[in-house]
C-alpha positions in Angstrom: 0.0 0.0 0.0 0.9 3.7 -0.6 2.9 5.1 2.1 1.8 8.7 2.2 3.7 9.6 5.1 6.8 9.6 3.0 5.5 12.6 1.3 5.3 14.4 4.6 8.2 16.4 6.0 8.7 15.1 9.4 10.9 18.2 10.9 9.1 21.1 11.6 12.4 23.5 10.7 11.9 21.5 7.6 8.3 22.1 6.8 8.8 25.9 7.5 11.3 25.8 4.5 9.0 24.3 2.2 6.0 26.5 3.0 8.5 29.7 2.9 9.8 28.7 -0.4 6.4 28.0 -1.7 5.1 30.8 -0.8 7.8 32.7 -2.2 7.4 31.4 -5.5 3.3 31.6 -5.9 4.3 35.0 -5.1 6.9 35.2 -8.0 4.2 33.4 -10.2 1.5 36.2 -9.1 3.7 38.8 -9.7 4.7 37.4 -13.6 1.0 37.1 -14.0 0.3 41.0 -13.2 3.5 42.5 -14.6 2.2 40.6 -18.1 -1.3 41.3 -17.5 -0.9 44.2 -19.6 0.2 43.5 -22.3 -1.5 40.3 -22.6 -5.0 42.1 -22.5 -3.4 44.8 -24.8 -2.7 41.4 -27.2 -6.3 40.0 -27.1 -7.9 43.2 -27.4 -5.7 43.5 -30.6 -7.0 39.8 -32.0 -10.2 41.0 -30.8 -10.1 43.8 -32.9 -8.6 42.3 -35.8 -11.7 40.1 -35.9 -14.2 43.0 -35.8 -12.5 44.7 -38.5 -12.8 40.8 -41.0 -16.4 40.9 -40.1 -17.0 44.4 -40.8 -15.4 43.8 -44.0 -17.5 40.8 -44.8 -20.7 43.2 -44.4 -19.2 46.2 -45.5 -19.2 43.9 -49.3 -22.6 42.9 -48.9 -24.4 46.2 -47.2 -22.3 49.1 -47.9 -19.9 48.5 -51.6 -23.2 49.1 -54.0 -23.0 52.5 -53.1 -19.6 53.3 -51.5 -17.5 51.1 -53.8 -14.8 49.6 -52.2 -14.6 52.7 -49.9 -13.5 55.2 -52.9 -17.2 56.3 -53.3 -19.3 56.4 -56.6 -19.2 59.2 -58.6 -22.7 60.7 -58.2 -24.1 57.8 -55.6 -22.6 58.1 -52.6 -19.1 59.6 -50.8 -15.8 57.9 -50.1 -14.8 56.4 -46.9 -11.3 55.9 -47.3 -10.7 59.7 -47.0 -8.4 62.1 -45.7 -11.6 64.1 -45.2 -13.4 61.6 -42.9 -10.2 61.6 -40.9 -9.7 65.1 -40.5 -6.2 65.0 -42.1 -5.3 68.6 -43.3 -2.7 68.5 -46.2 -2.4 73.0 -46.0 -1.7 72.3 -41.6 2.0 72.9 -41.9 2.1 75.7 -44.0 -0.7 77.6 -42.5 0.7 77.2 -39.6 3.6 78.7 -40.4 2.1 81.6 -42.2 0.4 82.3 -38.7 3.3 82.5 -37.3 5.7 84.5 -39.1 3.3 86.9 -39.7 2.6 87.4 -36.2 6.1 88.2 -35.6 6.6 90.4 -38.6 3.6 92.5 -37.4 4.9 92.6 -33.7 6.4 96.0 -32.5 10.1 95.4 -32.0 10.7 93.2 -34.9 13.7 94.6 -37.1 13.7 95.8 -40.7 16.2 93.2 -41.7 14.1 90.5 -40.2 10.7 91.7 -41.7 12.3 91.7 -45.2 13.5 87.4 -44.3 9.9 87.2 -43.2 8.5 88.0 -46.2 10.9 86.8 -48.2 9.5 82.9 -46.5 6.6 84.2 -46.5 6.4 84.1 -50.5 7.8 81.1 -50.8 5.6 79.7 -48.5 2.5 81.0 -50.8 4.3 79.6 -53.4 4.1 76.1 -51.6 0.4 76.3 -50.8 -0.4 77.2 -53.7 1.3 73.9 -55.3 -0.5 72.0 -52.8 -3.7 73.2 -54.2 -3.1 72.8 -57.7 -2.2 69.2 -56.7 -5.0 68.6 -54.8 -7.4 69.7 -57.8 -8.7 66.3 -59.0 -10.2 66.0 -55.1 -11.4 69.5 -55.4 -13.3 68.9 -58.4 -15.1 65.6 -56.9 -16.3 68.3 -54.1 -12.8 68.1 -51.8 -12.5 71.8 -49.7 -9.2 71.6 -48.5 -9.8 75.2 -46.9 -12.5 72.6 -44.6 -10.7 69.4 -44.6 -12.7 67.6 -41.8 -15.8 65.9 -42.3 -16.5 66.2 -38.5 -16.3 70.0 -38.4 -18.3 70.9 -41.6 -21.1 68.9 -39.8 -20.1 70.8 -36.0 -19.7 67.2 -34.9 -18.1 67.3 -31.5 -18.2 63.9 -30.5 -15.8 61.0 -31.4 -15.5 60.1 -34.7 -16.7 56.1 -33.5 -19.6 57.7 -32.3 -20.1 59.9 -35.9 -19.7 57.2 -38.3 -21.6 54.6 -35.7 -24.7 56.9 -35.1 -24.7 57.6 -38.6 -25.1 53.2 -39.5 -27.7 53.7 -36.9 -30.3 56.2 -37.9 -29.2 56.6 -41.7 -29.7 59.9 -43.5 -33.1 59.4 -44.8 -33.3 63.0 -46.2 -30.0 62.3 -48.3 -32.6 61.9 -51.3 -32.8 65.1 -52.2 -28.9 65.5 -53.3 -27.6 61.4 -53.7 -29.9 58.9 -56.3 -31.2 57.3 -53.1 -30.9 57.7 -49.4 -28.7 55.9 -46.9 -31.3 53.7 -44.5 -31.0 53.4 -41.0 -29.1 49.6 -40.8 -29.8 49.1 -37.0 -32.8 46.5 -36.2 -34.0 48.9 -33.8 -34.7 51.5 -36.4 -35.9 48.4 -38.6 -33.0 47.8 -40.6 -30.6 44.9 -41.0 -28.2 45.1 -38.1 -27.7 43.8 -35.3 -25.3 46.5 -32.9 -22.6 44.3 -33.0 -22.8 43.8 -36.6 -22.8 47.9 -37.0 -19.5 47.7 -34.0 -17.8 45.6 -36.4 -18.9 47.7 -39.5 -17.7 51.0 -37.8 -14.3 49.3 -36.6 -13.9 48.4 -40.5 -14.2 52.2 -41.5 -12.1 53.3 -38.9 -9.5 51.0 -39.8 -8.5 53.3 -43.2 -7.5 55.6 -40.5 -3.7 56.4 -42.0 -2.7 59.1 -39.1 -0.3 61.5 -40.4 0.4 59.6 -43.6 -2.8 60.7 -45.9 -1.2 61.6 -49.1 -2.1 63.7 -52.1 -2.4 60.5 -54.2 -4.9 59.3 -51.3 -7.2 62.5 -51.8 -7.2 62.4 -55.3 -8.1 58.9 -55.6 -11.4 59.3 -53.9 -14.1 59.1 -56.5 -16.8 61.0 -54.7 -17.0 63.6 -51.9 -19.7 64.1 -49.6 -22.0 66.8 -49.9 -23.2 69.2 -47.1 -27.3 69.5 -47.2 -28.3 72.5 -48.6 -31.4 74.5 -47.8 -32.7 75.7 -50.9 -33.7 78.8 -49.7 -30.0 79.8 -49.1 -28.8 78.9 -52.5 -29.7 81.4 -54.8 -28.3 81.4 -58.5 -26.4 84.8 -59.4 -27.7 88.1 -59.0 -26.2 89.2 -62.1 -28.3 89.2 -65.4 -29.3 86.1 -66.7 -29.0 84.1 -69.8 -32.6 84.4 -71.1 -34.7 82.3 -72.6 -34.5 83.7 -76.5 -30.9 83.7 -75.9 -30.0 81.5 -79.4 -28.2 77.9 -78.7 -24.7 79.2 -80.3 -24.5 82.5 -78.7 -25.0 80.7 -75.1 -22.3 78.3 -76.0 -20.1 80.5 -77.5 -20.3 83.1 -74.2 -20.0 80.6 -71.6 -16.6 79.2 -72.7 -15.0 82.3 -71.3 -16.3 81.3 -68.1 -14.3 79.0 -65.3 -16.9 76.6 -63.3 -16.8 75.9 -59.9 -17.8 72.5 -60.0 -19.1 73.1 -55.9 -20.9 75.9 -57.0 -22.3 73.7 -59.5 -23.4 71.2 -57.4 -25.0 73.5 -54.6 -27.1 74.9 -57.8 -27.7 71.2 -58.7 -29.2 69.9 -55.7 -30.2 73.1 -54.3 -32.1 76.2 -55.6 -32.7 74.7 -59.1 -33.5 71.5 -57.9 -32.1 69.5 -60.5 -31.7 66.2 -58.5 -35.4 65.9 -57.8 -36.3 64.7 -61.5 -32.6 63.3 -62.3 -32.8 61.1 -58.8 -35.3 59.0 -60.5 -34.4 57.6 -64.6 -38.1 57.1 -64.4 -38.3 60.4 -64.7 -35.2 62.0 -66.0 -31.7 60.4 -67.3 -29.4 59.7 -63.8 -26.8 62.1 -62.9 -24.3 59.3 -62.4 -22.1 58.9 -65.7 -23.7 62.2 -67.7 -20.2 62.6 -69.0 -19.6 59.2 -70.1 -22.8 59.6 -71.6 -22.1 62.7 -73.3 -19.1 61.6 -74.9 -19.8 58.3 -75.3 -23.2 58.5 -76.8 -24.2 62.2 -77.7 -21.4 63.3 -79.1 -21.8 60.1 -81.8 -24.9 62.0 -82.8 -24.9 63.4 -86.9 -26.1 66.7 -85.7 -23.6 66.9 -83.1 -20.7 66.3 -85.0 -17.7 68.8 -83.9 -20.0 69.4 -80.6 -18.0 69.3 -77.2 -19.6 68.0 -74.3 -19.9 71.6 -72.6 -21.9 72.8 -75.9 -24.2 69.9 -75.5 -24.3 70.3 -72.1 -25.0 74.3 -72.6 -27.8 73.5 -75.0 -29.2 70.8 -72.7 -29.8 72.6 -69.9 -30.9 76.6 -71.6 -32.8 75.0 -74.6 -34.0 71.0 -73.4 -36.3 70.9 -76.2 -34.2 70.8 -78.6 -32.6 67.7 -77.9 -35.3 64.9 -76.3 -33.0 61.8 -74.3 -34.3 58.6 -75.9 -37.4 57.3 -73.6 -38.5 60.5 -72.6 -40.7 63.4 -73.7 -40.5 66.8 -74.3 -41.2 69.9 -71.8 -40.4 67.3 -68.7 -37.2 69.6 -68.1 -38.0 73.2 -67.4 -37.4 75.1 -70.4 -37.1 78.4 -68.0 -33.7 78.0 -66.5 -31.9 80.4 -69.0 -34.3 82.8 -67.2 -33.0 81.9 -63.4 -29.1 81.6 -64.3 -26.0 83.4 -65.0 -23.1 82.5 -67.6 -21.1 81.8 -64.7 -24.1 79.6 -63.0 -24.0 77.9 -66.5 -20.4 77.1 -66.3 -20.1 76.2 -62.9 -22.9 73.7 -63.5 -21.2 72.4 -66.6 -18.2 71.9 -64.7 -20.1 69.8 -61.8 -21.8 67.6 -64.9 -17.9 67.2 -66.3 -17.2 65.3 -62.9 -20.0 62.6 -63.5 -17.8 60.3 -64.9 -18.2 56.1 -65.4 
């Protein structure tokens, strides 16, 4: 039979040993366990993590990518996610910044002659540099990029997180995102009777977040972003120009002919879009008018192929189209459904900037 008093320690002197030592190294063990504790959390909060992000990718595909591509936007559907403007990221920061500065000190009382005249010396060169930043940034400024108002957050006066902005916004949706995008975003949480459950919209919001690129946005990043978001506009704020209009018995050729000496704003252009002429209300719906999305693709691609177009550019057609619609009917629909008045409510300059807004509707 087992002997178990062969395991025990018959001395006492000897038995306080063992416990000492034993104690000493559950001790040792306890303290591994909490000086590690750290970083072992900090490690499964990152697999945690990891696997949010794979299953807000999986739904991102299947909820989100029909309208946000894969996170670039559609031109004329819906915005990009994978933006420096979502993030905040100001490409003009470092100059601006030091513009503020030097031309605090050059304006301070005490400041010598000699080092005025380096001031502004930097000072020119440093408008030189913003100004190339600018011009570079152009491609992202005509898709409806301000890089005066880089962040998506402030535009809105979001104050809050960004989790919480993009996570609210899976939430509730912007239902009254009709009136300037094809279709509105729904509200994807079950509670507002959409598709989601919260943890499904946790993992879809980790997903966005996870384009966060901190201080390494690049030019190249802005300017691949197909589609920018656009701010709601009250129509009642947007008013076209109050200088003289086009008019009505303006003829086709002297319309097209004037309003190539005009630069567009292609913002402008879309404020007057979706805004005080209301364009997006007919042209949300191909039932009723031709889609925004692709006009330009269409206009070259299609239009332009026309006999009676031949040696037409797309900003003639696109003049004619929207001062004298009845002259050209889309196939499928009829005439007088556009307004023929609008030659009456615009400018030239109107005109161009909403030529150059239709020039960014590209397949």
């Amino acid at each position: 039979m087992f002997n178990l008093q062969r395991l025990l320690v018959e001395r006492i002197e000897h038995r306080l040993i063992v416990g000492t030592v034993a104690f000493l190294l559950i001790m040792v063990l306890v303290g591994w366990i909490a000086i590690n504790e750290g970083g072992r959390m900090q490690a499964f909060e990152r697999q945690y993590n990891a696997r949010s992000i794979e299953r807000g990718a999986a739904i991102f595909v299947t909820y989100c990518a029909e309208c946000h591509g894969t996170g670039l936007g559609i031109s004329g559907v819906a915005p990009g996610l994978n933006s420096p403007y979502l993030f905040g990221h100001d490409f003009l920061a470092e100059v601006d910044t030091e513009i503020a500065t030097l031309t605090a000190e050059r304006d301070a009382e005490g400041t010598s002659d000699a080092r005025r005249a380096e001031i502004d010396t930097r000072l020119a060169e440093l408008d030189t540099e913003r100004q190339s930043i600018l011009t570079s940034l152009q491609p992202a400024i005509d898709r409806g990029y301000n890089p005066e108002a880089p962040s998506r957050r402030d535009s809105l006066g979001w104050t809050s997180t960004l989790y919480s902005f993009v996570y609210t916004t899976l939430v509730h949706g912007r239902p009254t995102s009709i009136t300037y995008w094809p279709r509105s975003m729904p509200a994807w949480s079950q509670t507002a009777g959409g598709s989601l459950r919260d943890d499904q919209l946790q993992d879809l919001t980790n997903f966005i977040l996870n384009w966060d690129k901190g201080t390494a946005w690049t030019i190249e990043d802005a300017n691949a972003v197909q589609q920018y978001p656009i701010r709601p506009v009250d129509p009642a704020t947007v008013v076209a120009s109050d200088v003289e209009t086009i008019g009505v018995n303006t003829p086709t050729e002297e319309v097209v002919a004037e309003v190539a000496n005009y630069v567009g704003d292609p913002v402008n252009g879309q404020a007057l879009y979706t805004g005080a002429l209301a364009c997006q209300g007919c042209h949300a719906n191909a039932a009723v008018a031709p889609l925004v999305t692709d006009t330009w693709t269409r206009v070259q691609n299609e239009r332009l192929t026309l006999p009676e177009y031949a040696g037409w550019t797309g900003e003639a057609y696109l003049a004619q189209s929207i001062t004298h619609p009845n002259e050209y009917i889309a196939p499928g629909y009829g005439a007088n459904i556009m307004p023929p008045n609008f030659a009456d409510r615009i400018s030239y300059q109107d005109l161009a900037d909403l030529i150059a807004y239709l020039r960014t509707q590209e397949g």
